[in-house]
Gaussian input, Z-matrix of N, CA and C with variables (Angstrom, degrees):
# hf/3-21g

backbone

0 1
 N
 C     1     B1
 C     2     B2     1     A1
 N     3     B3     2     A2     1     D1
 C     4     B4     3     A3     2     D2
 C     5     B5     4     A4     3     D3
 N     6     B6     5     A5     4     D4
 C     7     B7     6     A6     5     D5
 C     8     B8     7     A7     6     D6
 N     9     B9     8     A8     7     D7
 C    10    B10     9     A9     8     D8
 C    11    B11    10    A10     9     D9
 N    12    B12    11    A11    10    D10
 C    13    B13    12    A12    11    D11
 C    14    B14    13    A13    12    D12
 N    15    B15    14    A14    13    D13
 C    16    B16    15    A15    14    D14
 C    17    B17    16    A16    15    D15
 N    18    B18    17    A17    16    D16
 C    19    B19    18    A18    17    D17
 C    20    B20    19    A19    18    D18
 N    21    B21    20    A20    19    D19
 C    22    B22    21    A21    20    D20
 C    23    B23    22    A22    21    D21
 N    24    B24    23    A23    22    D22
 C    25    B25    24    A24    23    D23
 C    26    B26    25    A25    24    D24
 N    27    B27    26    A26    25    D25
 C    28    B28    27    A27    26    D26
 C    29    B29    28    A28    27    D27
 N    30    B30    29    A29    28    D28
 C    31    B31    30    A30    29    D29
 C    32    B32    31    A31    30    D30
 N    33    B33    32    A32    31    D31
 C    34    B34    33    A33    32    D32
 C    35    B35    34    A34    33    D33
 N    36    B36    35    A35    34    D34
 C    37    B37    36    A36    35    D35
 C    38    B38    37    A37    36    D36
 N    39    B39    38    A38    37    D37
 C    40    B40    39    A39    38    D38
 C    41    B41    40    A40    39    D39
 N    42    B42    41    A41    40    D40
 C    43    B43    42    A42    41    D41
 C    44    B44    43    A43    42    D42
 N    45    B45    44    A44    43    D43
 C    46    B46    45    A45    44    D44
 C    47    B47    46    A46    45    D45
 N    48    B48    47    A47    46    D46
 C    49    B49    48    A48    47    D47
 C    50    B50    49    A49    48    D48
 N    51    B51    50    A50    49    D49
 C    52    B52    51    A51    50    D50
 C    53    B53    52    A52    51    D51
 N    54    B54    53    A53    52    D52
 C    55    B55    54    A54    53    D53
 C    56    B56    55    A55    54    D54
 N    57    B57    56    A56    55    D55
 C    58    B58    57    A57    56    D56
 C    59    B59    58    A58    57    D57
 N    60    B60    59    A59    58    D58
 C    61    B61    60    A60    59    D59
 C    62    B62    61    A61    60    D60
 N    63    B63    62    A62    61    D61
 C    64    B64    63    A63    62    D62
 C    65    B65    64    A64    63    D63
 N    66    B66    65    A65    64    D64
 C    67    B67    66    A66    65    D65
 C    68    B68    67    A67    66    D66
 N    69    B69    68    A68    67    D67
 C    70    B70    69    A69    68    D68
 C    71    B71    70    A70    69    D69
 N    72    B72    71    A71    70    D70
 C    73    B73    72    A72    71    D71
 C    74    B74    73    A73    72    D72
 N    75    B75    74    A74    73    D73
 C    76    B76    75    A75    74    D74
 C    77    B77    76    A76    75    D75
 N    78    B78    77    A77    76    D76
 C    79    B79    78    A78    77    D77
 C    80    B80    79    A79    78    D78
 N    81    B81    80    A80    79    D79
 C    82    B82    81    A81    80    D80
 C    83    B83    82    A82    81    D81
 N    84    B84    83    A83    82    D82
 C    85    B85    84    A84    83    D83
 C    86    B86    85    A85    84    D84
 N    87    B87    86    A86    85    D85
 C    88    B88    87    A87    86    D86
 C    89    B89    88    A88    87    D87
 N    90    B90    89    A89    88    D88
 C    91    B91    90    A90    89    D89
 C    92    B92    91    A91    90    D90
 N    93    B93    92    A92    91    D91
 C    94    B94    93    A93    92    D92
 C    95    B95    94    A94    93    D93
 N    96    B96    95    A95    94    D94
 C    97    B97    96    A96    95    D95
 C    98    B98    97    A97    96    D96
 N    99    B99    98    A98    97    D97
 C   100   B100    99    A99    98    D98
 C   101   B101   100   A100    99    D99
 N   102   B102   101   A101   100   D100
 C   103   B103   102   A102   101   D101
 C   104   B104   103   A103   102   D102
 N   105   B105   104   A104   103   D103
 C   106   B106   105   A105   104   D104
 C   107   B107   106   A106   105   D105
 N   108   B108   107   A107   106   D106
 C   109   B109   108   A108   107   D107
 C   110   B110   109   A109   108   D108
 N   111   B111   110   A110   109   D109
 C   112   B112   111   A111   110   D110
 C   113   B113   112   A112   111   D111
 N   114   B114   113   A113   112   D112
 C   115   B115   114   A114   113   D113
 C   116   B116   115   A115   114   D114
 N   117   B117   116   A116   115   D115
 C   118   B118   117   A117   116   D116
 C   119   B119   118   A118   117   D117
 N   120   B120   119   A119   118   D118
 C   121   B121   120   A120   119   D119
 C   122   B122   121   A121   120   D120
 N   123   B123   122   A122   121   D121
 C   124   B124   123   A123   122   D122
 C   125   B125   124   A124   123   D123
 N   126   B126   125   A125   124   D124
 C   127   B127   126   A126   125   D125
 C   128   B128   127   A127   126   D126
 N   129   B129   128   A128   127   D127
 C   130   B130   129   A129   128   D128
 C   131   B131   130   A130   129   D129
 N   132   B132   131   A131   130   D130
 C   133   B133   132   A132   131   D131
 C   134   B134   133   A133   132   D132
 N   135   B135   134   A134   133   D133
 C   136   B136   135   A135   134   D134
 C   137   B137   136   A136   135   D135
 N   138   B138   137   A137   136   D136
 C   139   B139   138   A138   137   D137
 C   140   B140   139   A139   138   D138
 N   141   B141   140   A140   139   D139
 C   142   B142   141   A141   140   D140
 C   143   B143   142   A142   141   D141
 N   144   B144   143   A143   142   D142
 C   145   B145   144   A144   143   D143
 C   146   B146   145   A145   144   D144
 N   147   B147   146   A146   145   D145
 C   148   B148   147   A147   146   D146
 C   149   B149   148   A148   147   D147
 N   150   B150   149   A149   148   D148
 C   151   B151   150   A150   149   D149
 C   152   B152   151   A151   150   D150
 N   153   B153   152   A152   151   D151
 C   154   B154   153   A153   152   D152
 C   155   B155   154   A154   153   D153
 N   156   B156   155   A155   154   D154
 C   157   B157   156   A156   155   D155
 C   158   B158   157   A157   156   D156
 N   159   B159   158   A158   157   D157
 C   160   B160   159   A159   158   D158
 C   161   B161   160   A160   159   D159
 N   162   B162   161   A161   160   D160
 C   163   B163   162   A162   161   D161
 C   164   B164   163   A163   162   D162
 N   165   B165   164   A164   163   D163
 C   166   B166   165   A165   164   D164
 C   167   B167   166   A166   165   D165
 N   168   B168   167   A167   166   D166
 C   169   B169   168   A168   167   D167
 C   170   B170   169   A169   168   D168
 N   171   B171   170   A170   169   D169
 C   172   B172   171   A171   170   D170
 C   173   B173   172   A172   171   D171
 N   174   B174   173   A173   172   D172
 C   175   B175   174   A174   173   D173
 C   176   B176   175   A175   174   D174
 N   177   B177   176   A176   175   D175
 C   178   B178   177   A177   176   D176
 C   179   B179   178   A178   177   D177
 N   180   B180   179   A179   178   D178
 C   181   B181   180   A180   179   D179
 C   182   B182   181   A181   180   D180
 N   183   B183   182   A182   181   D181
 C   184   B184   183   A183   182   D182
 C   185   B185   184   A184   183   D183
 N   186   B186   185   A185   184   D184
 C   187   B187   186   A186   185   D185
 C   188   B188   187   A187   186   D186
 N   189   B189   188   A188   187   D187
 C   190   B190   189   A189   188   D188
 C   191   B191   190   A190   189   D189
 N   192   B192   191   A191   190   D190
 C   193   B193   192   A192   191   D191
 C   194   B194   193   A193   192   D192
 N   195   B195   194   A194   193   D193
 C   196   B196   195   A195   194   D194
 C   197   B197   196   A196   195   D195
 N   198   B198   197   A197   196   D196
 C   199   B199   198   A198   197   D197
 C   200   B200   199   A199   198   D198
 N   201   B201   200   A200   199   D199
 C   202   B202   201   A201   200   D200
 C   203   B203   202   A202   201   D201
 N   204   B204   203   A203   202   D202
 C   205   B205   204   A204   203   D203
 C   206   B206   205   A205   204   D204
 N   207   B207   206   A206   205   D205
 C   208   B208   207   A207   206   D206
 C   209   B209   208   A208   207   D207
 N   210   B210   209   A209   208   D208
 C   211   B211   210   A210   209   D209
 C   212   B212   211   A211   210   D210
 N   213   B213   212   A212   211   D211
 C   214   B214   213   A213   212   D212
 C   215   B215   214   A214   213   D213
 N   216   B216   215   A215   214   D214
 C   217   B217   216   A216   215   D215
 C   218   B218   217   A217   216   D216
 N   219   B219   218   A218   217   D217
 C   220   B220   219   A219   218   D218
 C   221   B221   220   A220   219   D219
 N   222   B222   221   A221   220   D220
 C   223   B223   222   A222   221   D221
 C   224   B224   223   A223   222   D222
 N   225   B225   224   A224   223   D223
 C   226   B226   225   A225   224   D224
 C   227   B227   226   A226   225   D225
 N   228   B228   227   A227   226   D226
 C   229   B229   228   A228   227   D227
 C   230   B230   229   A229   228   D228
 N   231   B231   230   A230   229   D229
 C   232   B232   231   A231   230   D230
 C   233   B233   232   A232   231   D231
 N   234   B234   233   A233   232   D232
 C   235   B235   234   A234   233   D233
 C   236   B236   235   A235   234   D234

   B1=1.4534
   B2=1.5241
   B3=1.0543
   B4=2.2072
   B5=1.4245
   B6=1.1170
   B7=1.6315
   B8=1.8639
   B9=1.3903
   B10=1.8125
   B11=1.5114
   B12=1.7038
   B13=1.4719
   B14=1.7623
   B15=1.2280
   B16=1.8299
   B17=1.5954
   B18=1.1802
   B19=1.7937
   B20=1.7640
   B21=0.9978
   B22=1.6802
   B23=1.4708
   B24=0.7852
   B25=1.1901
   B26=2.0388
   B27=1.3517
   B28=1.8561
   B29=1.7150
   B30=1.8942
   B31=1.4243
   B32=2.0845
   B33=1.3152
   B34=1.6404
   B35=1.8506
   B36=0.7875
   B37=1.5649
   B38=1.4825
   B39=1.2281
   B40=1.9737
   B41=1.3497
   B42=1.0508
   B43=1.7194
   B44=1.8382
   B45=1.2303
   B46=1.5530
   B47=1.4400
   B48=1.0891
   B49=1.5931
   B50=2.1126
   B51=1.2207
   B52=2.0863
   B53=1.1645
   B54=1.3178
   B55=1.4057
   B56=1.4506
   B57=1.6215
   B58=1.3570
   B59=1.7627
   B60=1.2151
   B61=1.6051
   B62=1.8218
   B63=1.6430
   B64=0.8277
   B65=2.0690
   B66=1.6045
   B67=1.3650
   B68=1.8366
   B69=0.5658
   B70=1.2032
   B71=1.9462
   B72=1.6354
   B73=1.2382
   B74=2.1515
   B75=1.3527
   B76=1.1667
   B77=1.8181
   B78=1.3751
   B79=1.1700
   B80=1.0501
   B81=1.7657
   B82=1.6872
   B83=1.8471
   B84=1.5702
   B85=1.7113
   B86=1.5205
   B87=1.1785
   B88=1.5543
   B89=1.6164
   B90=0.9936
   B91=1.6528
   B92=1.3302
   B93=1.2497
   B94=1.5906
   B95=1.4357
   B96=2.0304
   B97=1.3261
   B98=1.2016
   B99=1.6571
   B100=1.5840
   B101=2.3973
   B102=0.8479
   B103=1.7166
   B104=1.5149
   B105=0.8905
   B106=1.7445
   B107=1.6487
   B108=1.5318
   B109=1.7063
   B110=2.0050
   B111=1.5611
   B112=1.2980
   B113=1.5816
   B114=1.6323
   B115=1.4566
   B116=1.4976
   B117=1.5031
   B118=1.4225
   B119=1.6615
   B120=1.6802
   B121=1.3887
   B122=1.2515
   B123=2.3180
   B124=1.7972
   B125=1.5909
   B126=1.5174
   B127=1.5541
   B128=1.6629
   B129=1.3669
   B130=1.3691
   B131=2.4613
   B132=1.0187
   B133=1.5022
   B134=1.4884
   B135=1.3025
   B136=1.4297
   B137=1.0830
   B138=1.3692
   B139=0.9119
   B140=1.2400
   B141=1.4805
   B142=1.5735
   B143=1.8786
   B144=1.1009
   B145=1.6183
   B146=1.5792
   B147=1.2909
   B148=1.4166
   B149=1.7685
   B150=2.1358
   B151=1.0930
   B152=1.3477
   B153=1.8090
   B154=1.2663
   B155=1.6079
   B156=1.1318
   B157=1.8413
   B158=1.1382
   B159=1.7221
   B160=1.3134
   B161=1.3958
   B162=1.1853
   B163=1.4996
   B164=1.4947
   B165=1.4374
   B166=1.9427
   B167=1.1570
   B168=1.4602
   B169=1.8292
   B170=1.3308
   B171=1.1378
   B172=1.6273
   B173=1.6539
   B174=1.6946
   B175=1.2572
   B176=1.5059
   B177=1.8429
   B178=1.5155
   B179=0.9521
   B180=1.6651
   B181=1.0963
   B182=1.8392
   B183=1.4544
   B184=0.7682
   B185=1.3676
   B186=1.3977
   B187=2.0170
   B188=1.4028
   B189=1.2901
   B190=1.8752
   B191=1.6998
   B192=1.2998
   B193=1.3498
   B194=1.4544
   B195=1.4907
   B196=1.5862
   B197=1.6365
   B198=1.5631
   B199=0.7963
   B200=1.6263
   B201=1.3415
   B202=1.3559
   B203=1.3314
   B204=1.1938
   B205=1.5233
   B206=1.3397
   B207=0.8896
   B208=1.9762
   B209=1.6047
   B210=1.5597
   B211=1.5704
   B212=1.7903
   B213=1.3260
   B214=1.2854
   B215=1.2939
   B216=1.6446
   B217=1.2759
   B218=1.5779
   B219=1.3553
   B220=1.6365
   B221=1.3646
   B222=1.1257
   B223=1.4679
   B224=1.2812
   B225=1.3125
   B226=1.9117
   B227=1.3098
   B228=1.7301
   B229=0.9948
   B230=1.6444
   B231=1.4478
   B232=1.8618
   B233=1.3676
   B234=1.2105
   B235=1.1836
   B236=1.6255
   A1=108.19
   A2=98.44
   A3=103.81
   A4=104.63
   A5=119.41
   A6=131.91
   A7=97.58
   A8=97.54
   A9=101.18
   A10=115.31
   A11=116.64
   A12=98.96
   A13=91.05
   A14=78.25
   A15=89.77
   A16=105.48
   A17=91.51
   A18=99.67
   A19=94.86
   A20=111.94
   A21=123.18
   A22=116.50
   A23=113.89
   A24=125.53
   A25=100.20
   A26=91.94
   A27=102.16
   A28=97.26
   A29=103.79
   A30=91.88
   A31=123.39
   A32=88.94
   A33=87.26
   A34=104.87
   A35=98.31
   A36=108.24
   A37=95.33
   A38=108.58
   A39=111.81
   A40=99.67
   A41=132.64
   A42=136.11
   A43=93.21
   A44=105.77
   A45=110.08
   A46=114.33
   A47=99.52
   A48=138.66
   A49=90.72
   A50=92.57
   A51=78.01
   A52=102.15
   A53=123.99
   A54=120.01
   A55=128.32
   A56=111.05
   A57=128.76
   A58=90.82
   A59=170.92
   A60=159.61
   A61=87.14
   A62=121.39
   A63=98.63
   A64=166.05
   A65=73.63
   A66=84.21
   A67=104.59
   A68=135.79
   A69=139.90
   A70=119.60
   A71=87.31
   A72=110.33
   A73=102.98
   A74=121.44
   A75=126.53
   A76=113.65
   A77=124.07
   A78=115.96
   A79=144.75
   A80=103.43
   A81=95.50
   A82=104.37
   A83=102.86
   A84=92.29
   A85=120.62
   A86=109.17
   A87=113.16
   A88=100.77
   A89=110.93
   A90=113.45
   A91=127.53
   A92=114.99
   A93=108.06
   A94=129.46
   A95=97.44
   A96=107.53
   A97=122.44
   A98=108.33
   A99=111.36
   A100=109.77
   A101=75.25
   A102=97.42
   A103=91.36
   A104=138.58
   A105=154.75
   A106=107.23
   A107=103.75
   A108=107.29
   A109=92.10
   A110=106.65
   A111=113.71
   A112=129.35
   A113=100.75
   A114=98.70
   A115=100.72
   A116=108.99
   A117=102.55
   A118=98.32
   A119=108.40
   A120=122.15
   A121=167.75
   A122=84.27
   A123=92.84
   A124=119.06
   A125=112.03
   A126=116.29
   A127=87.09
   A128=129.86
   A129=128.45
   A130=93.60
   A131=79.24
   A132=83.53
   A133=109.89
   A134=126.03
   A135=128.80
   A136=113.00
   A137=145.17
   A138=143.68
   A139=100.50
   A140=138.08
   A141=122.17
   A142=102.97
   A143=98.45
   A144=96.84
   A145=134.75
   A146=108.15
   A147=111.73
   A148=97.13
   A149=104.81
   A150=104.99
   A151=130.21
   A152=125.20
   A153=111.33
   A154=128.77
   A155=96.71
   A156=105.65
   A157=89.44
   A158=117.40
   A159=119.24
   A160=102.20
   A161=133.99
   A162=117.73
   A163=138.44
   A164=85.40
   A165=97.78
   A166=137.99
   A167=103.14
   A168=108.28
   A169=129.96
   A170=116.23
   A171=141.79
   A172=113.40
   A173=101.73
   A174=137.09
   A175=100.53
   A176=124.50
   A177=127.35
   A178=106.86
   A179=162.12
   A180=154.14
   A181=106.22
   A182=112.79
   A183=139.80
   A184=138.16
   A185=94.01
   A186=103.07
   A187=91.82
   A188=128.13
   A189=113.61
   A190=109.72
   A191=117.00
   A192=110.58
   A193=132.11
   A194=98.24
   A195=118.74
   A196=113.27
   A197=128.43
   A198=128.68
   A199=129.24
   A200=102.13
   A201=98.84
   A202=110.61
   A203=131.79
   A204=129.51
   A205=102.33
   A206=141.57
   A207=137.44
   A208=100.70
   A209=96.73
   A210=98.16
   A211=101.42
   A212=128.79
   A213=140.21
   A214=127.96
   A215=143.06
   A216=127.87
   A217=112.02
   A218=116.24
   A219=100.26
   A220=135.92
   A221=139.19
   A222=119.74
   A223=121.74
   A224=109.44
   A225=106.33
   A226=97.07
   A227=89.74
   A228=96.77
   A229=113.49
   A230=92.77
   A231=106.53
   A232=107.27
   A233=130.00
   A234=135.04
   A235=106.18
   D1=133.85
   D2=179.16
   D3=-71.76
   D4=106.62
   D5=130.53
   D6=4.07
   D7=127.82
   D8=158.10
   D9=-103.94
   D10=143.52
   D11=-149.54
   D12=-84.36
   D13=170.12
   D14=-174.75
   D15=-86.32
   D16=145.78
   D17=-174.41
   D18=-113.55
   D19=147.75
   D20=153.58
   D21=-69.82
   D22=151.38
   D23=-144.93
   D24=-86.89
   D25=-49.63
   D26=-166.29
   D27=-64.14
   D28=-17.47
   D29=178.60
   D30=-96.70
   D31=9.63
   D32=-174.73
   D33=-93.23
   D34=175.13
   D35=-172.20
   D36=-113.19
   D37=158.55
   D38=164.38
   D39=-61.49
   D40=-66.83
   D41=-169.05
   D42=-37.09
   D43=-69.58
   D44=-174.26
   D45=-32.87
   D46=-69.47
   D47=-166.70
   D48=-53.87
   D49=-42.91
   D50=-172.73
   D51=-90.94
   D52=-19.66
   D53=162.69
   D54=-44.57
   D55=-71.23
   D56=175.52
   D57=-64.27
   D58=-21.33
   D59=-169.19
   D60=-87.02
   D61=-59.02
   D62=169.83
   D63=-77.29
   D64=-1.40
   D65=161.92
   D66=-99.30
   D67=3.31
   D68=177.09
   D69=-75.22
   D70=-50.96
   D71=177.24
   D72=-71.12
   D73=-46.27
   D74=170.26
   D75=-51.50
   D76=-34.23
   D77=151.93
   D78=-73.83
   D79=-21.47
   D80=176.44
   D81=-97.50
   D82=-1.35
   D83=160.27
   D84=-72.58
   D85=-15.00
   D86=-168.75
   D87=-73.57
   D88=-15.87
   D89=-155.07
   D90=56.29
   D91=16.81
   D92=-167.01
   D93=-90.38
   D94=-0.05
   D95=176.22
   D96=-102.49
   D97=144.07
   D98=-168.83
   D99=-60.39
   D100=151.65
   D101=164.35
   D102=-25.48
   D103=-123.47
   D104=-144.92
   D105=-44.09
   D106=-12.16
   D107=-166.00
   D108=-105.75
   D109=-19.61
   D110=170.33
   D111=-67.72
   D112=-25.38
   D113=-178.80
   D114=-128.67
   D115=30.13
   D116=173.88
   D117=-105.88
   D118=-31.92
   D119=137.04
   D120=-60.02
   D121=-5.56
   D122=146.93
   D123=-81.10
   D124=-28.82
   D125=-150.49
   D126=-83.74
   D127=-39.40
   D128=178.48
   D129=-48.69
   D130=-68.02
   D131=-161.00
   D132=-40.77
   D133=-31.89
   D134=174.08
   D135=-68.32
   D136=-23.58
   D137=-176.30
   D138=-98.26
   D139=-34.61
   D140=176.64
   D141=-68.73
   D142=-39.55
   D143=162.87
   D144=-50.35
   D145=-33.20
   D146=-174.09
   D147=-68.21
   D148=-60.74
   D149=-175.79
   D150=-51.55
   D151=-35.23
   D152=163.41
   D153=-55.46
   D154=-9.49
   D155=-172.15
   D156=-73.14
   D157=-72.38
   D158=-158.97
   D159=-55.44
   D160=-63.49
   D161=170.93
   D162=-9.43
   D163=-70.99
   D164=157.59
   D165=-50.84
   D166=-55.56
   D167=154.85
   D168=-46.85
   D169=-33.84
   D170=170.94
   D171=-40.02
   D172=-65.58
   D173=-166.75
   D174=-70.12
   D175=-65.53
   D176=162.07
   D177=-51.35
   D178=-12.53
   D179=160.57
   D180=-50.39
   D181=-71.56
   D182=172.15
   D183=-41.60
   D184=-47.55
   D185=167.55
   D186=-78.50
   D187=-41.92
   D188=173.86
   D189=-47.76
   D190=-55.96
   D191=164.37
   D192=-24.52
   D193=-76.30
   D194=172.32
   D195=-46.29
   D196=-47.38
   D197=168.47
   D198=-69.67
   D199=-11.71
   D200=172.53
   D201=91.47
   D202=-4.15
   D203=169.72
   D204=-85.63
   D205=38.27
   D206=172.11
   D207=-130.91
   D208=121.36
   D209=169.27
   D210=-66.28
   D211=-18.96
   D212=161.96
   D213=-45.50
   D214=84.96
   D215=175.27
   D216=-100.36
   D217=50.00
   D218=165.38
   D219=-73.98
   D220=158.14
   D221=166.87
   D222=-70.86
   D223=160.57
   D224=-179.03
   D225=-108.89
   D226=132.44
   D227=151.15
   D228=-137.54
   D229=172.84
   D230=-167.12
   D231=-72.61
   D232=134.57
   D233=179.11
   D234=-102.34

């Protein structure tokens, strides 16, 4: 099975980023990957995980802003 190439991180998008976690996750439900391709495909997945978080957090940061519930008024920007 081909390796998916690795992206950097500051360059994936959330859309990207849950995309590739979820096909990712659809292969290691299949079971069809050996041992070493399994946890080279957990540590990938944590990290597409972290970045959708931070994404999200990013975004609720922000509508708290906009809404006025944040003692916080910075501007957003996209990371």
């Amino acid at each position: 099975m081909p390796k998916a190439p690795v992206t950097a991180p500051a360059s994936l998008t959330y859309e990207a980023a849950l995309q590739e976690l979820e096909a990712l996750v659809a292969r290691v439900e299949s079971g069809q990957l050996p041992l070493d391709e399994l946890l080279v495909g957990y540590q990938r997945g944590a990290e597409l995980l972290k970045i959708c978080r931070d994404r999200l957090q990013a975004v609720e940061q922000q509508i708290k802003v906009l809404d006025g519930k944040s003692d916080e008024a910075k501007p957003w920007t996209q990371e």
